[in-house]
C-alpha positions as CSV (number, residue, x, y, z in Angstrom):
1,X,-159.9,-45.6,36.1
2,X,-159.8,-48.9,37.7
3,X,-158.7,-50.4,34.7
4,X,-155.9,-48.5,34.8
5,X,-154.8,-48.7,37.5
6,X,-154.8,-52.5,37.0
7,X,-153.1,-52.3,33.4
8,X,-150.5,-50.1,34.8
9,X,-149.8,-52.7,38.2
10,X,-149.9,-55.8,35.7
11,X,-147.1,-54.2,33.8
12,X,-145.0,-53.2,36.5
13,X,-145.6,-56.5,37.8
14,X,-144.1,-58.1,34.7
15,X,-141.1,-55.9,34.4
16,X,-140.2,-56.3,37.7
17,X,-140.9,-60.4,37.4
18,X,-138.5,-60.2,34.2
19,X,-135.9,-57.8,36.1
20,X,-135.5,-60.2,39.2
21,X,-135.3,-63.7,37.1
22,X,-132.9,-62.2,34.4
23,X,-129.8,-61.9,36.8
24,X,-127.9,-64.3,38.4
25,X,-124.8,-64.2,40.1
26,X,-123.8,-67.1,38.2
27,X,-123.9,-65.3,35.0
28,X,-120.7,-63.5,35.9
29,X,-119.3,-61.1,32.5
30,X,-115.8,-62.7,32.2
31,X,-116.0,-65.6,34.3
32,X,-114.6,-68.1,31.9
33,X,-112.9,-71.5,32.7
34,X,-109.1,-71.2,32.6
35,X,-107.4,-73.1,29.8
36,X,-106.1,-76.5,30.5
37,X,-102.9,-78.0,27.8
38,X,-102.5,-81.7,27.5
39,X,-99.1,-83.0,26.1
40,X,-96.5,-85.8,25.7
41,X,-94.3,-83.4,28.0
42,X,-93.8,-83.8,31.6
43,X,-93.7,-80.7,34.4
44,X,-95.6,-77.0,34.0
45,X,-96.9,-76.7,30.1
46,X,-96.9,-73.3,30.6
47,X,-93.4,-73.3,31.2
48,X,-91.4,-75.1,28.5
49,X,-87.5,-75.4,29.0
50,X,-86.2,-76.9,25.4
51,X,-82.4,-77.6,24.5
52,X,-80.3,-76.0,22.5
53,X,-80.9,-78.4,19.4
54,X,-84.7,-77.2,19.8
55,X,-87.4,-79.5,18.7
56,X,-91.0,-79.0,17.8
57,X,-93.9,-79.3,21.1
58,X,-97.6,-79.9,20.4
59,X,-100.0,-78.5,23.2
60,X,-104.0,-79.6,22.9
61,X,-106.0,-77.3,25.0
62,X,-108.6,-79.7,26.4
63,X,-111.4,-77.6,27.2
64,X,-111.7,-74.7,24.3
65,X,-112.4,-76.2,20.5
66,X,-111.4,-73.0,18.9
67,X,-107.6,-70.9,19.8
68,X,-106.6,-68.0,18.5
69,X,-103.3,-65.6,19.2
70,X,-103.4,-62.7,21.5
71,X,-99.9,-62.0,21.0
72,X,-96.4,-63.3,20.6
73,X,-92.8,-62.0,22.0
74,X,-89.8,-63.6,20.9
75,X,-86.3,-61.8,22.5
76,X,-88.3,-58.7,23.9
77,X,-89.8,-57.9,20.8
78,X,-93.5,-58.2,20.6
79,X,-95.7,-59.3,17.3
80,X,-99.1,-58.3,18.8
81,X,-102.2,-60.1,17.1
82,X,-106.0,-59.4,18.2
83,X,-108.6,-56.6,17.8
84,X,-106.3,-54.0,16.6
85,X,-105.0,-56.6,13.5
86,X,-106.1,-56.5,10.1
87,X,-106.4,-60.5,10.2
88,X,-106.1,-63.3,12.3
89,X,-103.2,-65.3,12.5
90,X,-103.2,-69.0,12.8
91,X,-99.5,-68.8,12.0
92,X,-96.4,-67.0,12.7
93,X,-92.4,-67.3,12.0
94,X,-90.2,-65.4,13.8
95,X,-86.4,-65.4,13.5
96,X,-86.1,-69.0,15.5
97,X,-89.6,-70.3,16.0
98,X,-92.7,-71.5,14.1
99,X,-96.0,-71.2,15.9
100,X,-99.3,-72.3,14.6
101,X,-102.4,-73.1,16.0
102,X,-105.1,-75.3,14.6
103,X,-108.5,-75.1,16.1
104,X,-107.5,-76.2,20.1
105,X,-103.9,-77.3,18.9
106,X,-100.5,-75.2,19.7
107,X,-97.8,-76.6,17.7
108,X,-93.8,-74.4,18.3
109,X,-91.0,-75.3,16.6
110,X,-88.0,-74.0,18.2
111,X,-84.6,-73.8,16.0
112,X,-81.2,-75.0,17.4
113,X,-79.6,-72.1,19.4
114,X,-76.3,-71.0,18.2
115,X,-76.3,-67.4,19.3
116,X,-74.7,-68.4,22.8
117,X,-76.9,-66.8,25.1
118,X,-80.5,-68.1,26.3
119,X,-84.0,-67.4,24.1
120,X,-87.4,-66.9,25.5
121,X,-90.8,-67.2,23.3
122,X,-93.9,-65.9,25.0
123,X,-96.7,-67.5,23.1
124,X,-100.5,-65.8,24.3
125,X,-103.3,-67.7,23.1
126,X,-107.1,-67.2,23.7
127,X,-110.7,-68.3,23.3
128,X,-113.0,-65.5,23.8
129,X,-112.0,-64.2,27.3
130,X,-110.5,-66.8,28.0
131,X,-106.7,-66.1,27.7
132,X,-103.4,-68.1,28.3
133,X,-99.9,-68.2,27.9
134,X,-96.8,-70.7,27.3
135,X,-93.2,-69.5,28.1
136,X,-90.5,-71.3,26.2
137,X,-87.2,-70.5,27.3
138,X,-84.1,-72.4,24.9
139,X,-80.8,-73.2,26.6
140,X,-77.6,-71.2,25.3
């Protein structure tokens, strides 16, 4: 009986060894690094004001290799992209933007704005749960 009684304390022993040094706080689910965007531009990159005659904006996220969409609106009308999409999508036209992405690099074209009133372009990238957005807004 001694034996066990010592085969069953050396297992509980090990499980409970294994349970204690296989959590850590710092292991949080979810706790990923926020994105950070390097560009040409000056101000906010997650806020891009562009003129009327548009132009095209390159973003390189300098601490995820590999981007993907989440989503995309474009004048309150939403292409959504993800889990719940047949494909990926590593590029996407709407009516007055080209958006691509290329491993950590955002690229938006914006055409020239002729319909008089302001645009906005809500561009949500992300890199495993790590998510991000860039708001372009066009000038009337």
């Amino acid at each position: 009986m001694t034996k066990w009684k010592y085969l069953v304390f050396t297992v509980f022993m090990l499980c409970l060894t294994a349970l204690i040094s296989g959590c850590h706080k710092s292991d949080l689910v979810g706790d990923w690094e926020p994105m950070r965007w390097q560009s040409d531009l000056s101000g906010d990159l997650h806020k891009l004001s562009v003129p009327t005659s548009g132009g095209t904006y390159k973003l390189r996220c300098t601490n995820y290799t590999k981007l993907r969409f989440a989503s995309i609106t474009h004048d309150n009308s939403t292409v959504g992209i993800g889990k719940d999409a047949e494909i990926i999508a590593y590029h996407i036209t709407t009516k007055w933007s080209d958006v691509a992405l290329e491993n950590n690099i955002l690229t938006i074209e914006v055409s020239p704005n002729t319909t008089g009133r302001v645009r906005r372009l809500v561009v949500r990238v992300s890199a495993g749960d790590a998510f991000d957005q860039i708001v372009v807004t066009q000038s009337k």
